[in-house]
Backbone as CSV, one residue per row, in Angstrom:
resi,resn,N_x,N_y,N_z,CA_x,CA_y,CA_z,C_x,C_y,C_z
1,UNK,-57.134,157.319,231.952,-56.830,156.098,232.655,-56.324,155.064,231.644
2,UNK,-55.431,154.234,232.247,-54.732,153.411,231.372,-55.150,151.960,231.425
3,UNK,-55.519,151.985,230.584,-56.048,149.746,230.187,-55.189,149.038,230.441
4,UNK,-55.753,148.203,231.607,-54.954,147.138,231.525,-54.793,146.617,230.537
5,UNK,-53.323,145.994,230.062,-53.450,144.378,228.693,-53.702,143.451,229.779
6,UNK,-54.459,143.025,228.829,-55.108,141.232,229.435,-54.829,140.331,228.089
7,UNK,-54.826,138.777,227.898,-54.906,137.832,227.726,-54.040,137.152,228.005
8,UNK,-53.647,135.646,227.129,-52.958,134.838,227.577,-51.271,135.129,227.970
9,UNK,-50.818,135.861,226.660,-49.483,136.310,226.669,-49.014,137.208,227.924
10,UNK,-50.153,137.991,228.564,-49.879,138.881,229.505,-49.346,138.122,230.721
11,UNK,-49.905,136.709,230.503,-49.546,135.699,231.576,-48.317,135.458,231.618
12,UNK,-48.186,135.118,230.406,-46.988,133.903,230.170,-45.540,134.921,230.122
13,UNK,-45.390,136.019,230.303,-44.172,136.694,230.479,-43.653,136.597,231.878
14,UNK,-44.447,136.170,232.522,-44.514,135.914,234.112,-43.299,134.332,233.675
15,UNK,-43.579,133.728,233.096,-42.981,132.074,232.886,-42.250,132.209,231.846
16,UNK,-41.937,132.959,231.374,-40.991,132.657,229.737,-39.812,132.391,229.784
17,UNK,-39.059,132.191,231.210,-37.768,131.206,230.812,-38.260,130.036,230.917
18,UNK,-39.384,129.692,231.423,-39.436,127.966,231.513,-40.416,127.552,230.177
19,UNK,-41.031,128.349,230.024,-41.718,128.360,228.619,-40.776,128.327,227.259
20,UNK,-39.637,129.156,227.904,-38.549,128.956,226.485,-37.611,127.431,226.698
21,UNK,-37.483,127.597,227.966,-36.743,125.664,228.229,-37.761,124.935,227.883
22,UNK,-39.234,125.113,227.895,-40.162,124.037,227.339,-40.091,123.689,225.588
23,UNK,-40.227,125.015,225.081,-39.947,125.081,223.870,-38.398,124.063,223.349
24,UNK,-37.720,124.483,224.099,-35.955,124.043,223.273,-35.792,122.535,223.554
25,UNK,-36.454,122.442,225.073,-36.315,120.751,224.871,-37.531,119.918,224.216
26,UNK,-38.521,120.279,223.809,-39.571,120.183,222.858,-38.561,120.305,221.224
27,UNK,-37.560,120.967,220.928,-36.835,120.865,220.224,-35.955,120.251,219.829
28,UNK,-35.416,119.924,221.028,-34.500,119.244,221.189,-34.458,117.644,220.918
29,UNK,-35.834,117.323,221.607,-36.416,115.828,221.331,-36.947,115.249,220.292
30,UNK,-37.256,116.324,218.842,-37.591,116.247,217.658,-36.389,115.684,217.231
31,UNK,-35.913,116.781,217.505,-34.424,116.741,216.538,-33.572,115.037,217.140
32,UNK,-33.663,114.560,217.914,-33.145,113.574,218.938,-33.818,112.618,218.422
33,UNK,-35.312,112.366,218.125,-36.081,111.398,217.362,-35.558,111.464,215.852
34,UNK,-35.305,112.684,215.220,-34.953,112.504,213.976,-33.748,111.857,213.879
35,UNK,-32.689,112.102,214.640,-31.625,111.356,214.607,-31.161,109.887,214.808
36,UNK,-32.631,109.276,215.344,-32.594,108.054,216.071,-32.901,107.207,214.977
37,UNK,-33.981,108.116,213.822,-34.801,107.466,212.927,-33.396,107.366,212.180
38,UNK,-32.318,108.075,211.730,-31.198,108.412,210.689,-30.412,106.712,211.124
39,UNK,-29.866,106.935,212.418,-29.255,105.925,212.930,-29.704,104.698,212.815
40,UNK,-30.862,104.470,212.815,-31.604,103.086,212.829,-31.414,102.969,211.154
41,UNK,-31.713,103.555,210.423,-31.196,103.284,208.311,-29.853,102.917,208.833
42,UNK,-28.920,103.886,209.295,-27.695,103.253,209.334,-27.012,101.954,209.315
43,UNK,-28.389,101.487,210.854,-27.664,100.633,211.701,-27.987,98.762,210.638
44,UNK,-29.460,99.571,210.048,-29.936,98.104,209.017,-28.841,98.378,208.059
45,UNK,-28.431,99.307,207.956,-26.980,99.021,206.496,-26.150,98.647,206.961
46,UNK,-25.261,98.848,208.128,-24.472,98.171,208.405,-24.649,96.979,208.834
47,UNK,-25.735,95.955,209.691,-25.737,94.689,209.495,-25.934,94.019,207.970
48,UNK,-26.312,94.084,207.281,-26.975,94.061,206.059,-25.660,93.807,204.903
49,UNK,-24.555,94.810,205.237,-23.233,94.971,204.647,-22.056,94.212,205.246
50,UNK,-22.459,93.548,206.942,-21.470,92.521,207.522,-20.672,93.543,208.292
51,UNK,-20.968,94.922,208.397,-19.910,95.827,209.463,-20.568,95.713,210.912
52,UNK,-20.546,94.352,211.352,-21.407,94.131,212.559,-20.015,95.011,213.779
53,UNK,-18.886,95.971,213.434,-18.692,96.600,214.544,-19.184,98.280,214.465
54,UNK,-19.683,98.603,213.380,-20.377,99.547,212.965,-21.806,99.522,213.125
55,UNK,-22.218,98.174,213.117,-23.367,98.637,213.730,-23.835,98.656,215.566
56,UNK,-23.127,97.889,215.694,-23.208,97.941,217.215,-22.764,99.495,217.657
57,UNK,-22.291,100.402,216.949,-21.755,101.361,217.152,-22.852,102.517,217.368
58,UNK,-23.516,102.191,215.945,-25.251,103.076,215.590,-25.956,102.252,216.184
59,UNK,-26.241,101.133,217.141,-27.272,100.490,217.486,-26.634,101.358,219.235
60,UNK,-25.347,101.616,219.500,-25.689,102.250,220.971,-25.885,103.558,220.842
61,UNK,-25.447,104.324,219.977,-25.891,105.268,219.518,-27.632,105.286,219.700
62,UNK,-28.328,105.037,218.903,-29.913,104.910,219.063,-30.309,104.684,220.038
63,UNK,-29.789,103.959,221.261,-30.070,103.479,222.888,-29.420,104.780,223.578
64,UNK,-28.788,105.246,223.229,-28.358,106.426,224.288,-28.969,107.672,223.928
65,UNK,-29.565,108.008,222.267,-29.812,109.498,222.269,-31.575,108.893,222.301
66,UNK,-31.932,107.686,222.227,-33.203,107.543,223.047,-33.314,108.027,224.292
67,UNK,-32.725,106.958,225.282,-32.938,107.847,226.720,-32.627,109.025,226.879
68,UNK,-32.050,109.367,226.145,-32.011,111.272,226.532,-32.845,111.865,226.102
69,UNK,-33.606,111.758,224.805,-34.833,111.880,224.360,-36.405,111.566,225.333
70,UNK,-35.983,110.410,225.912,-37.300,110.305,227.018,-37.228,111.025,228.098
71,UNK,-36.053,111.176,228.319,-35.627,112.516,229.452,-36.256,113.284,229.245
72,UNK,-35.809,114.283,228.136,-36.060,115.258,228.055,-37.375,115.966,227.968
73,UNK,-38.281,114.282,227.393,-39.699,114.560,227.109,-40.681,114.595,228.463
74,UNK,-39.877,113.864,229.340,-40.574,113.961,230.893,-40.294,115.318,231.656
75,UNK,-39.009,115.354,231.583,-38.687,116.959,231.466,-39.537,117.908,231.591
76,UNK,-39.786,117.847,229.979,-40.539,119.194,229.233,-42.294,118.986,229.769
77,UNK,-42.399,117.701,229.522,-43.986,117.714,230.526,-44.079,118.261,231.957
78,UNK,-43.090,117.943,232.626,-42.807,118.166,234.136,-42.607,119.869,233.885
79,UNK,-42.427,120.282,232.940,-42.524,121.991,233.046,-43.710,122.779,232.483
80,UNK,-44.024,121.873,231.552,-45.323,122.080,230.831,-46.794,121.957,232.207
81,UNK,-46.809,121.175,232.834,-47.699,120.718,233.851,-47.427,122.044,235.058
82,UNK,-46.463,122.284,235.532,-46.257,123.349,236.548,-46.735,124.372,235.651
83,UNK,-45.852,124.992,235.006,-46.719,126.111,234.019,-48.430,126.592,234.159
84,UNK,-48.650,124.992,233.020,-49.408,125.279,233.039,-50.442,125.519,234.498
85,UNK,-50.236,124.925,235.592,-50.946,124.772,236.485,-50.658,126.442,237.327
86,UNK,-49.662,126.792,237.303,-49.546,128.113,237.659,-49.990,129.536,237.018
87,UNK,-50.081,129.411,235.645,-50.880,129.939,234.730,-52.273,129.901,235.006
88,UNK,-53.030,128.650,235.496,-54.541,128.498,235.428,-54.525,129.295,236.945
89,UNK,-53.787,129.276,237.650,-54.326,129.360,239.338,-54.238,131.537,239.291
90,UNK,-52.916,131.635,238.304,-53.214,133.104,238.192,-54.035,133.818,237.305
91,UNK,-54.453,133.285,236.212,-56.024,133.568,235.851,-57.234,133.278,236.336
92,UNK,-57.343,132.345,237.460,-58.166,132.106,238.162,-58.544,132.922,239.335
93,UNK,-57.535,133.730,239.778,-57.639,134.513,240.718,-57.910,135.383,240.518
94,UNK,-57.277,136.116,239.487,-57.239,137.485,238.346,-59.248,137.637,238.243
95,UNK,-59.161,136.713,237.785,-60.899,136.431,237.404,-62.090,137.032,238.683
96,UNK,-61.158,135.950,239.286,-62.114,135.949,241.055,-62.077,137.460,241.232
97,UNK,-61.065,138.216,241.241,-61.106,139.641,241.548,-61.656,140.757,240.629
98,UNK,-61.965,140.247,239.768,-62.537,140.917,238.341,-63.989,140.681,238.766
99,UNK,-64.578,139.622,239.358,-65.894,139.649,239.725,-66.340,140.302,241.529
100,UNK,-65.127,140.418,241.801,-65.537,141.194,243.285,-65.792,142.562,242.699
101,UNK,-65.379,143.380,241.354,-65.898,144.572,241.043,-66.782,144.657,240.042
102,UNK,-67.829,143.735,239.992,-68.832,143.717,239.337,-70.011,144.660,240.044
103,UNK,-71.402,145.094,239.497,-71.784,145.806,240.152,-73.108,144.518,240.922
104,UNK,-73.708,145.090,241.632,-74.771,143.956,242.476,-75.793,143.584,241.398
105,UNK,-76.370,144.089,240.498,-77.018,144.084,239.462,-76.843,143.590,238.304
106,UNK,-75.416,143.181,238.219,-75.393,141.748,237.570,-75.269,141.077,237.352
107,UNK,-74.847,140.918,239.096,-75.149,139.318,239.454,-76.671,138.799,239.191
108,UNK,-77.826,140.263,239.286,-78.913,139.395,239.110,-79.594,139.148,237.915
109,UNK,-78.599,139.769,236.630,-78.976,139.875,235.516,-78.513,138.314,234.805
110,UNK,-77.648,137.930,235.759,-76.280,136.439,234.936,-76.652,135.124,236.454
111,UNK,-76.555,134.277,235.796,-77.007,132.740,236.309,-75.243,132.771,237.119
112,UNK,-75.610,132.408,238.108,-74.194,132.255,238.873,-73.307,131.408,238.737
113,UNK,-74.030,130.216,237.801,-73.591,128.500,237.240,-72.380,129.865,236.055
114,UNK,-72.936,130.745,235.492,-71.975,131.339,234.239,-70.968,131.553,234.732
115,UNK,-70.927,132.401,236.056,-69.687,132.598,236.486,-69.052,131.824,236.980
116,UNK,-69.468,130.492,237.673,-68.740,130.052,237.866,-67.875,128.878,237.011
117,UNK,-68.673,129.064,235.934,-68.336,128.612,234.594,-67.319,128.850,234.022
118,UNK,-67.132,130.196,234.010,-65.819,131.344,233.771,-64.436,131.212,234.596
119,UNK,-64.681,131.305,236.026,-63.930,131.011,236.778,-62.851,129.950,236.579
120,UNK,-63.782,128.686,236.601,-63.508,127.131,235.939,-62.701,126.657,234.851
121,UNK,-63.603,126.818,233.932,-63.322,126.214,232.769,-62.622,127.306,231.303
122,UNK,-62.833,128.810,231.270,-62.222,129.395,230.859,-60.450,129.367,230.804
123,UNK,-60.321,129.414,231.950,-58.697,129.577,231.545,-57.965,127.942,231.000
124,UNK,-58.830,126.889,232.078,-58.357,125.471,231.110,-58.273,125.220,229.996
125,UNK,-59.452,126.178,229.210,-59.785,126.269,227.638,-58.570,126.993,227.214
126,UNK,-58.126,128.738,227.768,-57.167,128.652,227.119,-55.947,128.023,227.253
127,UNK,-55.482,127.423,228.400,-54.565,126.791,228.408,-54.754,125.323,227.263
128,UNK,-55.762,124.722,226.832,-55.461,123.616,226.047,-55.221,124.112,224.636
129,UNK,-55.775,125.271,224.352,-55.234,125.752,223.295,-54.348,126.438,223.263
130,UNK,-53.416,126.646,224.025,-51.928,127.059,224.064,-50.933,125.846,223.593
131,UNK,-51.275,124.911,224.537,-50.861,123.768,224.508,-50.908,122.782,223.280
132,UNK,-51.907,123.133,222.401,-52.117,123.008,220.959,-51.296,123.759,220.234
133,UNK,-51.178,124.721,220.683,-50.195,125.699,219.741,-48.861,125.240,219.882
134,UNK,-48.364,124.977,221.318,-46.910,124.501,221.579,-46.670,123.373,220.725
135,UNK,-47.604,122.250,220.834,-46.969,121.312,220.347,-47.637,121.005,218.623
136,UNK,-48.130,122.308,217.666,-47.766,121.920,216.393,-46.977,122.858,216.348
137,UNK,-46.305,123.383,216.644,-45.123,124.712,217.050,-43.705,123.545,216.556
138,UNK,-44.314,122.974,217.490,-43.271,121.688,217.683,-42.751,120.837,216.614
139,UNK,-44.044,120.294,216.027,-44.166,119.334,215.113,-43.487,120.094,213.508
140,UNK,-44.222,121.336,213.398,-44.089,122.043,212.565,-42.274,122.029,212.077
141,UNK,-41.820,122.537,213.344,-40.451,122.282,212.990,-39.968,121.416,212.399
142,UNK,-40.304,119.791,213.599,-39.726,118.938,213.370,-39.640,118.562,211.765
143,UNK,-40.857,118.727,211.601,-41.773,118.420,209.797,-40.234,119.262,209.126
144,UNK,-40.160,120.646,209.519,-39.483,121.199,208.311,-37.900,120.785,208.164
145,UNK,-37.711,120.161,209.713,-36.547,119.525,209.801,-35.572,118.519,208.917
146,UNK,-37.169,117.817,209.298,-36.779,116.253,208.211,-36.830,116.259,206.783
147,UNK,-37.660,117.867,206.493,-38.058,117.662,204.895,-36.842,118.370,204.468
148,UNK,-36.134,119.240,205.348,-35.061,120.027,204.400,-33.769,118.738,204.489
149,UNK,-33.534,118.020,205.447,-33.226,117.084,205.287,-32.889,115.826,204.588
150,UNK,-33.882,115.634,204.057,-34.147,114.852,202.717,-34.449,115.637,201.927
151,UNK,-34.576,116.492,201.742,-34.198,117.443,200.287,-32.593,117.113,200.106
152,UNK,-32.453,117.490,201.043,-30.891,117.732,200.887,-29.888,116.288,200.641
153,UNK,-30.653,115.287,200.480,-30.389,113.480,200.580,-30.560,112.904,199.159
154,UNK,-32.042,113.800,198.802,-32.121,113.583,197.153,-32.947,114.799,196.859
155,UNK,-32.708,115.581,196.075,-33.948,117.177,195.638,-35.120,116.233,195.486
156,UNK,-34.991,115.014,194.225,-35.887,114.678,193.720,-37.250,113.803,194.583
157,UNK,-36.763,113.368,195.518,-37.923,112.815,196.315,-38.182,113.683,197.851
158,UNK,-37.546,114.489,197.831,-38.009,115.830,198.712,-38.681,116.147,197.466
159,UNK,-38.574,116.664,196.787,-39.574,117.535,195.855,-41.313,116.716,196.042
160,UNK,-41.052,115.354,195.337,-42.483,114.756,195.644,-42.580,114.597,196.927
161,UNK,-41.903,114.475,197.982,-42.133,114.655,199.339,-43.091,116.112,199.682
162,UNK,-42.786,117.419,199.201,-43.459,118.795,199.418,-44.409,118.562,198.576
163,UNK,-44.731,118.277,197.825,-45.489,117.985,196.869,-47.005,116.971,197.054
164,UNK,-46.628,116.269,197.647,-47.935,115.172,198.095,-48.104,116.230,199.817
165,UNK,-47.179,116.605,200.524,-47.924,117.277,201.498,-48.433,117.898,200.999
166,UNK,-48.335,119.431,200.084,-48.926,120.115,199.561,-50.512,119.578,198.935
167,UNK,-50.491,118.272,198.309,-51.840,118.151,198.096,-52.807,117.833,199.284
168,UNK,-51.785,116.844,200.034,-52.712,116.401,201.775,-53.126,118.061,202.112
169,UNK,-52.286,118.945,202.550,-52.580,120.421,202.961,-53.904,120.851,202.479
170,UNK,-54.068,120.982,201.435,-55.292,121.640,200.276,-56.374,120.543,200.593
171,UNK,-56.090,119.565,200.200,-57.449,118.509,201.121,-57.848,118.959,202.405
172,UNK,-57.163,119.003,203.445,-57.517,119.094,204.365,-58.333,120.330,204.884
């Protein structure tokens, strides 16, 4: 007889185009914040230098790939929230039917508060730690985004840039 696979992933192949659109616009909005942060240096150099039609240029710039950025982040919640909520309701059921073939004996061996404990709060658990995973998934990028970034702006203060993370890292 053949084993079922069970855990979280077994779920989530059920959702993985919207899980991968969650991911890209989760990507997308890093990268969209990083650019906003680039534009805004810009936009103080060009007032700063008197190219007040250059900066009005990077100052709509920063107003437009903002709102697309908040878009996208309502977006990606608005898919993240269905997901996830469709994820919990099919491990929840999965569950429910996993305990209709329990045997009568142990139900009287287990407090019924456990199971319904299980039922409950199990799959929310793994869903918040999915959801932990997505979004330093996220961050992670963004992080390596900006640092190859400014490597690439000056080696020398990317270098102490990897360098003081590297010590924060080991602290932590």
């Amino acid at each position: 007889m053949k084993k079922k696979k069970t855990g979280l992933f077994t779920y989530l192949k059920k959702y993985k185009l919207k899980v991968a659109i969650y991911i890209l616009t989760i990507l997308i909005f890093n990268a969209g914040n990083i650019f906003v942060t680039i534009k805004l240096a810009d936009f103080i150099t060009e007032i700063s230098a008197g190219h007040y039609r250059n900066a009005v240029i990077a100052g709509a710039l920063v107003v437009g790939v903002t709102l697309i950025c908040r878009a996208l982040y309502f977006w990606s919640c608005h898919i993240f929230v269905t997901v996830r909520s469709d994820l919990s309701y099919d491990i929840q059921l999965d569950l429910t039917k996993q305990f209709f073939k329990i045997k009568t004996q142990t139900f009287g061996n287990v407090k019924s508060g456990d199971f319904i404990n299980r039922v409950c709060y199990d799959p929310e658990n793994a869903l918040d730690m999915l959801d932990g995973v997505l979004d330093d998934f996220a961050k992670l990028m963004s992080f390596t985004i900006t640092t190859v970034y400014i490597l690439f702006l000056n080696v020398y203060i990317g270098l102490i840039l990897v360098a003081f993370l590297a010590v924060l890292f080991i602290l932590e």
